[in-house]
C-alpha positions in Angstrom: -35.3 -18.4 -82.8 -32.4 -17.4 -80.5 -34.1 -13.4 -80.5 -37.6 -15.0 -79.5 -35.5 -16.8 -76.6 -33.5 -13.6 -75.4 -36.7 -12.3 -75.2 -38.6 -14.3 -73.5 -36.1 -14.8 -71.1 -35.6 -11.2 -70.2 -39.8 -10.7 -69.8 -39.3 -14.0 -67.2 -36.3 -11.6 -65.7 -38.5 -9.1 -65.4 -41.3 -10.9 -64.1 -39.3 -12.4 -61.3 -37.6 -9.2 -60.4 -41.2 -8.0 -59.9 -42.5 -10.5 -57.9 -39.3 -9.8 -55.3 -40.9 -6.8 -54.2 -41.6 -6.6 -50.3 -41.6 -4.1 -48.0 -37.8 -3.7 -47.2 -38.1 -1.9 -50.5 -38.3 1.9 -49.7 -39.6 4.1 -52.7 -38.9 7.9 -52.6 -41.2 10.8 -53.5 -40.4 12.9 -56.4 -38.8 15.5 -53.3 -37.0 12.6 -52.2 -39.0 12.4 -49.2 -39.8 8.4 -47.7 -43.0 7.5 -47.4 -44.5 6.1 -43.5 -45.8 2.3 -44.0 -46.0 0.3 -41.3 -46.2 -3.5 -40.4 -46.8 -4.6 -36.9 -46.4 -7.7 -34.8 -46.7 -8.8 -31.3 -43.4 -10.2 -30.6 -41.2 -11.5 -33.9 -42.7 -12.1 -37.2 -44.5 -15.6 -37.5 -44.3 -16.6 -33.7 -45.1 -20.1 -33.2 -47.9 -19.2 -29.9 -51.3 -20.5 -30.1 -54.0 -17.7 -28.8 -55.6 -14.5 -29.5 -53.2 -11.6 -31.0 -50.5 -13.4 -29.6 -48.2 -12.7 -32.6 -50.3 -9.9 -34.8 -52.9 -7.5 -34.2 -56.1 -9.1 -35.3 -58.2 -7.6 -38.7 -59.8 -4.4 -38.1 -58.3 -3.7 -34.8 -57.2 0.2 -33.9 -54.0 1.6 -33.3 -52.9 5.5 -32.9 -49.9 6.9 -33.5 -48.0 9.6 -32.8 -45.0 10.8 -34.4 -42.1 13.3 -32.9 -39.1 14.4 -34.5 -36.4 12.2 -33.1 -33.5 15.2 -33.3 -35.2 17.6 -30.8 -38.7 15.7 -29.7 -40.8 18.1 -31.7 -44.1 16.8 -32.8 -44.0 15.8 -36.6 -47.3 13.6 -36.9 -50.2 14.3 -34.0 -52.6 11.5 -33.3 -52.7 8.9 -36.6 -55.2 5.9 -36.5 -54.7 3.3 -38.2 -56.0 -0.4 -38.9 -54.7 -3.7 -39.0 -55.5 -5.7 -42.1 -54.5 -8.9 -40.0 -51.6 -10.1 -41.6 -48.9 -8.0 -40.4 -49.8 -4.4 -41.4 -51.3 -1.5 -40.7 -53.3 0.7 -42.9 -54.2 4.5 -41.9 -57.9 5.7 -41.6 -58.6 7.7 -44.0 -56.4 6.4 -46.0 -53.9 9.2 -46.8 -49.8 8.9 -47.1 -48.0 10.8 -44.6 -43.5 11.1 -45.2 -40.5 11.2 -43.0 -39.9 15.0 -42.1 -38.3 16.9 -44.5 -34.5 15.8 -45.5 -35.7 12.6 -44.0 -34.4 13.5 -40.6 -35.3 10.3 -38.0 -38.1 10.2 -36.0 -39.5 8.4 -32.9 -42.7 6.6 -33.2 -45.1 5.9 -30.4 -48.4 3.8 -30.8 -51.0 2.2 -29.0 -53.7 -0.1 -29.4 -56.2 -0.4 -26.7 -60.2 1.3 -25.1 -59.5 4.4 -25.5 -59.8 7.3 -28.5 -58.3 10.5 -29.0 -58.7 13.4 -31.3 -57.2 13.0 -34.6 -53.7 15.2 -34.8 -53.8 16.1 -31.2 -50.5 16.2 -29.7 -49.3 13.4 -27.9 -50.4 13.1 -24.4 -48.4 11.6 -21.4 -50.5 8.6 -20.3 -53.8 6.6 -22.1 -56.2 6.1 -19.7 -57.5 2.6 -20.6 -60.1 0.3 -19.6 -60.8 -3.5 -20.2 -64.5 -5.0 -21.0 -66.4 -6.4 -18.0 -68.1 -8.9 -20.4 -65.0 -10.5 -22.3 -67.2 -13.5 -23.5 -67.1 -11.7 -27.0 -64.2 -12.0 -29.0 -64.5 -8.1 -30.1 -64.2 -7.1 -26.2 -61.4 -9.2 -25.8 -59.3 -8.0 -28.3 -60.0 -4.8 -27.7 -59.0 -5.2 -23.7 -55.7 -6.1 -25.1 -53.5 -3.4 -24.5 -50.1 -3.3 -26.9 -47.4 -0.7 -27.0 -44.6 -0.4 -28.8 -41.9 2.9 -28.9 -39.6 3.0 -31.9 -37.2 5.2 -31.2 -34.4 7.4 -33.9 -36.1 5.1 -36.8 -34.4 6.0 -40.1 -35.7 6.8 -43.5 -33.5 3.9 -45.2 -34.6 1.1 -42.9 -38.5 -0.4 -43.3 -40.8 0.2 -40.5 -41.8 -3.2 -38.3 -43.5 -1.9 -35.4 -43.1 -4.7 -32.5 -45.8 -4.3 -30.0 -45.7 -5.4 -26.2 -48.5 -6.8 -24.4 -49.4 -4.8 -21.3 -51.7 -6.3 -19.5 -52.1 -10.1 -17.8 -53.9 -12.7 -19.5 -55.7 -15.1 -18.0 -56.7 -18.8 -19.5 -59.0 -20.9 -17.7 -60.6 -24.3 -18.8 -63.0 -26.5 -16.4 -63.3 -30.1 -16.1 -66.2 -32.0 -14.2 -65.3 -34.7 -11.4 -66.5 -37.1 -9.8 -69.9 -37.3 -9.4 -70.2 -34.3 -11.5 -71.4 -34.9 -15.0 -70.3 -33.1 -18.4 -74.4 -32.3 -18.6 -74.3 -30.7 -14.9 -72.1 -28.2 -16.2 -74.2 -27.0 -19.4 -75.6 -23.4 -19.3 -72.8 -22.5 -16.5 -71.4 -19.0 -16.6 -68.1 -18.2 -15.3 -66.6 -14.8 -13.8 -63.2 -13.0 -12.1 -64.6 -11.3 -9.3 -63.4 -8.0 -7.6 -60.9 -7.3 -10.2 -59.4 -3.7 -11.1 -60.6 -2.9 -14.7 -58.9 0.6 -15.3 -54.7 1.5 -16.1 -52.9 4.9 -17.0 -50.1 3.6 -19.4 -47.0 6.0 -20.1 -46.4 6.3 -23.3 -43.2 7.3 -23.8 -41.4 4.5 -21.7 -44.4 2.0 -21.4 -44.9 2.3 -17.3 -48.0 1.9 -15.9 -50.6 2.1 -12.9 -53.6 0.3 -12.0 -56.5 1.8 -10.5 -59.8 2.1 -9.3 -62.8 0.3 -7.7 -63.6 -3.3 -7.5 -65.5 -4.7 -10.1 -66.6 -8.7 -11.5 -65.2 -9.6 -15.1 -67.3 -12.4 -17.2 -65.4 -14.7 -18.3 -66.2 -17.8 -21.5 -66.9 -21.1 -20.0 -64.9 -23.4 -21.3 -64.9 -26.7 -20.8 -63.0 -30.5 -21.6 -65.1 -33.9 -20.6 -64.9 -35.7 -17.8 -63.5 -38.7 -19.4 -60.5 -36.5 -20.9 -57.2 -38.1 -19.3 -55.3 -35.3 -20.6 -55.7 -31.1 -21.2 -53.8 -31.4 -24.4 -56.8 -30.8 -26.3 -58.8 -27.9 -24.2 -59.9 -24.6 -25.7 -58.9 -22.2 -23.1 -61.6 -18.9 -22.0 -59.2 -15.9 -22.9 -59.7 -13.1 -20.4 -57.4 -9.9 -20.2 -57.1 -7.9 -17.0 -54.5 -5.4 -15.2 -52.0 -6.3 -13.2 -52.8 -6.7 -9.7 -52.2 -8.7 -6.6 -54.8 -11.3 -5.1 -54.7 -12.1 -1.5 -57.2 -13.7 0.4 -60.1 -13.7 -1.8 -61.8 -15.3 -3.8 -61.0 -14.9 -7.4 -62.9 -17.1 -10.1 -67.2 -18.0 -9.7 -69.2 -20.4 -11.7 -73.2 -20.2 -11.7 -74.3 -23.8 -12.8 -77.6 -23.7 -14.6 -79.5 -24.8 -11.6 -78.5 -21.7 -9.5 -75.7 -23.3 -7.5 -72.8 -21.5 -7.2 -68.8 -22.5 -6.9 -66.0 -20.2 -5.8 -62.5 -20.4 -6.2 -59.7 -18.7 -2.8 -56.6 -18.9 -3.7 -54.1 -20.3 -1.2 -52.4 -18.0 -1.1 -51.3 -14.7 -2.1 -50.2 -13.9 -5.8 -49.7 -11.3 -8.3 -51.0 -11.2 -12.2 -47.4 -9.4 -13.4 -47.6 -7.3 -16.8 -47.0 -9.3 -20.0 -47.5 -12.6 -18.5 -49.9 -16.0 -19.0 -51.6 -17.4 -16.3 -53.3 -20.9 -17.3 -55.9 -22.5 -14.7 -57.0 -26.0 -15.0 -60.2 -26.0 -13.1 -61.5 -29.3 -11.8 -65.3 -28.8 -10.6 -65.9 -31.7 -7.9 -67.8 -32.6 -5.0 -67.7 -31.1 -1.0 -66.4 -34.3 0.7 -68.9 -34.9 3.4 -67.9 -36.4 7.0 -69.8 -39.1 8.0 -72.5 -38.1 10.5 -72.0 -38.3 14.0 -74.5 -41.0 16.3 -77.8 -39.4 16.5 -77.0 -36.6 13.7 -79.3 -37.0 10.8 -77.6 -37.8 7.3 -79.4 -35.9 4.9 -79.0 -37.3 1.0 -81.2 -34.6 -0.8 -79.5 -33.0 -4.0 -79.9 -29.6 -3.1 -77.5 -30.4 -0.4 -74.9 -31.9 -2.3 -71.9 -29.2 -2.2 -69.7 -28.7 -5.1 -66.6 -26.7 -5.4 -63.9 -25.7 -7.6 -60.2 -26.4 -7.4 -57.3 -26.5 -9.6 -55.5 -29.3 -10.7 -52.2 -27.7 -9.5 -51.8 -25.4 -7.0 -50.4 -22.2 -7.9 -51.3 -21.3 -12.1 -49.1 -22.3 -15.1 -46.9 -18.8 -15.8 -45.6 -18.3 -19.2 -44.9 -14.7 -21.0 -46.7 -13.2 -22.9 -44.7 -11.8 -25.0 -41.2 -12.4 -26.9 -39.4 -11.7 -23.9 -38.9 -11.7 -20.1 -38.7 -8.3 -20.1 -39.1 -6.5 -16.2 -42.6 -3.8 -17.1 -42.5 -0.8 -15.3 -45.9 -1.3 -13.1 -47.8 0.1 -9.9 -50.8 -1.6 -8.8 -53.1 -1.6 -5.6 -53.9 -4.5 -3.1 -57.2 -5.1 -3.5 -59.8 -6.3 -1.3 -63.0 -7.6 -2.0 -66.0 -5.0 -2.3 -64.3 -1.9 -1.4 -65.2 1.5 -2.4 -62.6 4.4 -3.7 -59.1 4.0 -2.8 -57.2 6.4 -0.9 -54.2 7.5 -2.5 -51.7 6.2 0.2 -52.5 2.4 -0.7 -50.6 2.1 -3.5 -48.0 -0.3 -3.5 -44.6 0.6 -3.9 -41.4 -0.5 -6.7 -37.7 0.0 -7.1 -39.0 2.9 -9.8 -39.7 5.6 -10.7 -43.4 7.0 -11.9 -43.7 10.6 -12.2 -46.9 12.4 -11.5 -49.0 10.7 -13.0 -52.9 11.6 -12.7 -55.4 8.6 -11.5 -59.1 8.8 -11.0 -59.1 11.2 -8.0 -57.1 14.2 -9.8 -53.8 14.0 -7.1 -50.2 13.1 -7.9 -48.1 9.9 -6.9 -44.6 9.5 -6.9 -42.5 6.5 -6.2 -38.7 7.4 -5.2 -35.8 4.7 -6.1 
């Protein structure tokens, strides 16, 4: 009886030793080579934030990487896509092992998810021209808009590979509420939109610096909206929109179409910039125009199709959180833009206390910012 026990116990061992595998465990090949495996977050493992790929890359989304040798820069692994299985880690396409260099010398690691493709293999290029979706209203354009980097410098064959990406770009929540005389139904079948917004960035992809650039353009947006009789925004679902960072001044900046064909801008106050990596929340209260009462001998007009409506937030300027795990400064350039304008010239780029190297934009010339 006491054989039966010592053997049981040891299979329970050996069943719990088992089930203590993760992925700090690094198995060699037969040459003593490590094999590459990646897991990826957005910020720490298991972040507490409530939104879209605010703590891991969502399932099926596409990251490339590239690989150098971290002793002299030399390029070990060109262009390698992979895919996020949405729960932490990413899975190469096709799905073939690739190993630390020979003698498992370190390496730095660069990757990138974003609109953009490159050819598999191909050497790793300066700056990723991306774009963001002008329709955002679907979730797949969204996430895709979202543009993450992460460089993982001198990684070592002993330690596991946890690749922790950076948001880029800005993100932009908004939620609307109906006042007043307005009615929850007055604002079914409305559509919502950023207007005059710059859509296109060059990121840098070895220190994660980055320009915006190019023309004016309008963004659709989700409606979202809470009831009028809500007391509180605790409970709104927030329209998720991603764009670059850029500076607003003296525009207007957010337009809902009601069903009916009226139309409601928001103008700022004042000016303000959408920095890189940061929230911007807008509580959007839809209400009426308050009308003057009409001078003696004016006529007072009561028809609906002259009521006026606006839009206003509840607060003045937007509720600013980061986006990501950190307040970390982001290297970025971007343009002030006006509303409906055509190419920009290459001297109205705004200037920082950095430096950004030649970097090519839309029109083929070179900018450079001194200290």
């Amino acid at each position: 009886m006491r054989i039966k026990n010592f053997i049981l116990f040891n299979v329970a061992i050996m069943f719990v030793c088992s089930c203590n595998n993760n992925s700090d465990v690094i198995e060699k090949t037969s040459e003593g080579t490590v094999p590459l495996n990646f897991t990826a977050t957005v910020g720490e493992m298991q972040a507490s934030r409530v939104g879209t790929q605010d703590d891991k890359i969502e399932l099926g989304q596409r990251v490339w990487m590239w690989i150098d040798n971290a002793d002299d820069g030399t390029k070990h692994i060109g262009a390698w896509q992979h895919a996020s299985d949405g729960a932490y880690k990413l899975n190469p396409i096709p799905y073939i092992t690739k190993y630390f260099p020979a003698g498992n010398r370190p390496v730095d690691i660069y990757a990138v998810h974003g609109n953009f493709f490159v050819t598999p293999d191909s050497n790793k290029p300066d700056t990723i021209a991306h774009s963001v979706y002008t329709n955002q209203i679907s979730s797949s354009n969204y996430l895709v808009s979202d543009l993450l980097w992460v460089a993982d410098l001198n990684h070592q064959a002993k330690d596991s590979i946890k690749l922790k990406f950076r948001h880029m770009l800005s993100k932009i929540e908004i939620c609307f509420k109906p006042e007043g005389m307005i009615t929850d139904a007055m604002l079914v079948g409305a559509t919502a939109k950023l207007l005059d917004m710059q859509k296109d960035v060059k990121l840098c992809l070895v220190d994660g610096g980055g320009v915006t650039y190019g023309s004016a353009t309008d963004i659709d947006i989700p409606f979202n909206t809470i009831p009028a009789a809500s007391t509180s925004w605790s409970s709104a679902t927030y329209g998720e929109v991603v764009v670059p960072p850029q500076k607003i001044t003296n525009r207007n900046l957010i337009q809902v179409d009601l069903a009916d064909g009226k139309q409601l801008y928001y103008r700022p106050d004042s000016t303000f910039t959408f920095e890189a990596g940061k929230v911007y929340r807008f509580n959007m209260l839809v209400k009426p125009s308050i009308q003057l009462p009409p001078r003696p001998g004016d006529d007072w007009e009561y028809e609906d199709e002259n009521t006026k409506f606006r839009l206003e937030p509840e607060y003045l300027i937007p509720r600013v959180s980061d986006w990501n795990y950190d307040d970390k400064y982001m290297k970025w350039t971007y343009r002030n833009l006006p509303e409906r304008v055509g190419e920009w010239a290459i001297d109205d780029l705004d200037k920082h206390a950095y430096k950004w190297d030649s970097i090519q934009i839309a029109t083929g010339q070179q900018i450079s910012h001194e200290w």
